[in-house]
C-alpha positions in Angstrom: 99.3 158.3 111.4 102.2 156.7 109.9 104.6 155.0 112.1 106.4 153.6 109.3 107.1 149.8 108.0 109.7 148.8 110.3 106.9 148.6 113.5 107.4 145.1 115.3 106.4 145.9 118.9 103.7 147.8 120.4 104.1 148.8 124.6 100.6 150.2 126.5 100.9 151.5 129.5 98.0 150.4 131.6 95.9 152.7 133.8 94.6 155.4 132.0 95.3 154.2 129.1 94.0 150.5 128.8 91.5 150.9 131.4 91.0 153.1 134.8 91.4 152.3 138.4 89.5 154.1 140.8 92.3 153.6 143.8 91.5 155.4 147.2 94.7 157.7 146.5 94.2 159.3 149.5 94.3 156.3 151.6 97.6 155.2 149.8 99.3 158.9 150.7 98.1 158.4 154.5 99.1 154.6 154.5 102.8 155.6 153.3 102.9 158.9 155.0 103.7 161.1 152.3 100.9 163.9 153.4 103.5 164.9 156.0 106.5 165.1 154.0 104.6 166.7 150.8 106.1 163.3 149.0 104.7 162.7 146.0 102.9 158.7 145.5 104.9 158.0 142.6 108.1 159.3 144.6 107.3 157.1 147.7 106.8 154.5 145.7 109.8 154.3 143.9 111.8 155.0 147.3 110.2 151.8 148.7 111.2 150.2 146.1 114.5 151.0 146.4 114.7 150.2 149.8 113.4 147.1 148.8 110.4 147.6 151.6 107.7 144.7 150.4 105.1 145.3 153.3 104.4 149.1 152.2 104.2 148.1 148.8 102.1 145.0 149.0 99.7 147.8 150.8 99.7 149.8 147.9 99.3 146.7 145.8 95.7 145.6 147.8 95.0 149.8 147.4 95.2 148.8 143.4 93.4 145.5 143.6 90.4 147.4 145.5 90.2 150.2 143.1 90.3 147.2 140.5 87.7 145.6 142.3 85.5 143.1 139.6 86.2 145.4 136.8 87.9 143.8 133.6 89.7 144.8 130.5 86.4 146.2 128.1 85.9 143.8 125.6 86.5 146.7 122.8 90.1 147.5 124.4 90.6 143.3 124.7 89.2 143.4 120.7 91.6 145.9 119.8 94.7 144.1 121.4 93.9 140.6 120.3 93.7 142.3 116.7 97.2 143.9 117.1 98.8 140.5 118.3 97.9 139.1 115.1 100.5 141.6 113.6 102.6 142.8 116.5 104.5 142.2 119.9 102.6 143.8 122.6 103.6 144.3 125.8 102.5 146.3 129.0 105.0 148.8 131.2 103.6 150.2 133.9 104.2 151.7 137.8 101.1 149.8 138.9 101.6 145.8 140.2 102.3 143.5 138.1 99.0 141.7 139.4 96.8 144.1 139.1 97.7 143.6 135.5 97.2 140.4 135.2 93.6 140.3 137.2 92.4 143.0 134.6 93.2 140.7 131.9 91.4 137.5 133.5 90.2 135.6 130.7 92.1 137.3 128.4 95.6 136.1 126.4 97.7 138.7 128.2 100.6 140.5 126.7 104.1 140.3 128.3 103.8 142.3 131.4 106.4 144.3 133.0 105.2 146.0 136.6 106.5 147.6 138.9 107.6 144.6 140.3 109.9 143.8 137.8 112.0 146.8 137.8 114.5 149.4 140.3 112.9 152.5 138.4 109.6 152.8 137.3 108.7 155.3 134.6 109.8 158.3 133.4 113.0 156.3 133.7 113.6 154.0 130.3 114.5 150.7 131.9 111.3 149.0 131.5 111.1 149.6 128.2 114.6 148.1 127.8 113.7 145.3 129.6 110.7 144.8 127.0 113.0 145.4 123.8 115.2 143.0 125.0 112.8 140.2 125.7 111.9 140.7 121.9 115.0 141.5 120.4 113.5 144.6 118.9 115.4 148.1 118.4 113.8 151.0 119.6 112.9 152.4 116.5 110.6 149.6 116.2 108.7 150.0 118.3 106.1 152.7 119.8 104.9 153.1 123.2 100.9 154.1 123.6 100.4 156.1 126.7 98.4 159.1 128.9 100.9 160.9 130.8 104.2 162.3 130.6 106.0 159.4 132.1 104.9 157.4 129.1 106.3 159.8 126.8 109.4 161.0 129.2 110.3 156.9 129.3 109.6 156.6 125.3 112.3 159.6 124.1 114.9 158.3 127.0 114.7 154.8 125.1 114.8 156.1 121.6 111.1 154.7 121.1 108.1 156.6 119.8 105.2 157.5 121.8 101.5 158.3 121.1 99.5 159.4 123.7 95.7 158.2 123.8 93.5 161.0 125.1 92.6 160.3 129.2 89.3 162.3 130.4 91.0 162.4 133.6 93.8 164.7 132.9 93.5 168.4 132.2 95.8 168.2 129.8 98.0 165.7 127.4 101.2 165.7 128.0 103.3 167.7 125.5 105.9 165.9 123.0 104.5 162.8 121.5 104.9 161.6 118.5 100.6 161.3 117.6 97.7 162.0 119.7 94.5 159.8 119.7 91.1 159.8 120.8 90.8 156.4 121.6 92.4 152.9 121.7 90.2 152.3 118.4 92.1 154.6 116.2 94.5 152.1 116.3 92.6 150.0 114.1 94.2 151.0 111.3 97.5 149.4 112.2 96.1 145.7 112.1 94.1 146.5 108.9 95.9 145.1 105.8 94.9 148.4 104.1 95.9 150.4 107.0 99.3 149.0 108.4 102.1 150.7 108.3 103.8 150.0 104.7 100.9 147.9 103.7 98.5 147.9 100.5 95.0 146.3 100.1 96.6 144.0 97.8 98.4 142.0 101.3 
């Protein structure tokens, strides 16, 4: 997997991909009412945040910290990043809070962090990911966007970026149109070998 020699910035959506929360779902939909109106989470969630409504979403919020609970990021997946860093940008976009994020990653350098917090329109729309090129300075086609669901790669075409989509045990099926598929967070190894990074030789 060659993403070529230009790569500067590396974005990884967080749940299901970094690590899983086990939220009570089906609390959230009858918190937020959205069993009666057939309203999707992701849907209501993005109307609230439209309408700017901070007491439904901190609910949701305390729904993610729960399902967090005292789990951290995995010290392979914390490995892996801290690895990357030494090469790349990394940054986090994801719909979840912002500090649910950042409680995953106590005791752990995090990246820069972009939730939904931070944002009118969470993903499939691109604006997140703008928001992260421009804190960097970086175009689009240097960076890639490492995901699990058809958000990630929906928000990664509509921002020009490239998208690989690790493999989530939760899902049925990957979502179709990615640039590279992976296993596992570990096949990303490559990239902060000096052998393996993109335009590299062993002789770096």
């Amino acid at each position: 997997m060659d993403l070529g020699p230009d790569l500067k910035l590396l974005v990884f959506d967080f749940d299901g991909t970094l690590l899983h929360l086990d939220v009570d779902w089906a609390a959230v939909r009858q918190a937020l009412g959205t069993e009666a109106t057939g309203e999707t989470v992701g849907t209501a969630i993005q109307r609230l945040l439209l309408a700017g409504d901070e007491a439904a979403l901190a609910s949701v919020t305390e729904a993610e910290l729960a399902g967090l609970g005292e789990t951290r990021l995995d010290p392979t997946v914390a490995g892996t990043l801290a690895a990357l860093a030494a090469r790349y940008h990394l940054a986090v976009l994801t719909r979840n809070s912002r500090t649910a994020v950042e409680r995953a990653f106590a005791g752990v350098e995090p990246p820069y962090i972009v939730g939904r917090e931070d944002v009118t329109a969470l993903k499939p729309d691109p604006s997140g990911l703008h928001r992260i090129l421009d804190h960097f300075g970086v175009g689009s086609e240097q960076a890639v966007l490492v995901g699990d669901t058809y958000h990630d790669v929906a928000a990664a075409h509509a921002a020009g970026v490239r998208c690989v989509i690790v493999r989530n045990e939760r899902l049925a099926d990957p979502p179709r149109g990615a640039d590279a598929y992976i296993e596992s967070l570990a096949e990303l190894a490559p990239w902060y070998s000096p052998a393996g990074k993109p335009g590299g030789s062993p002789e770096e």
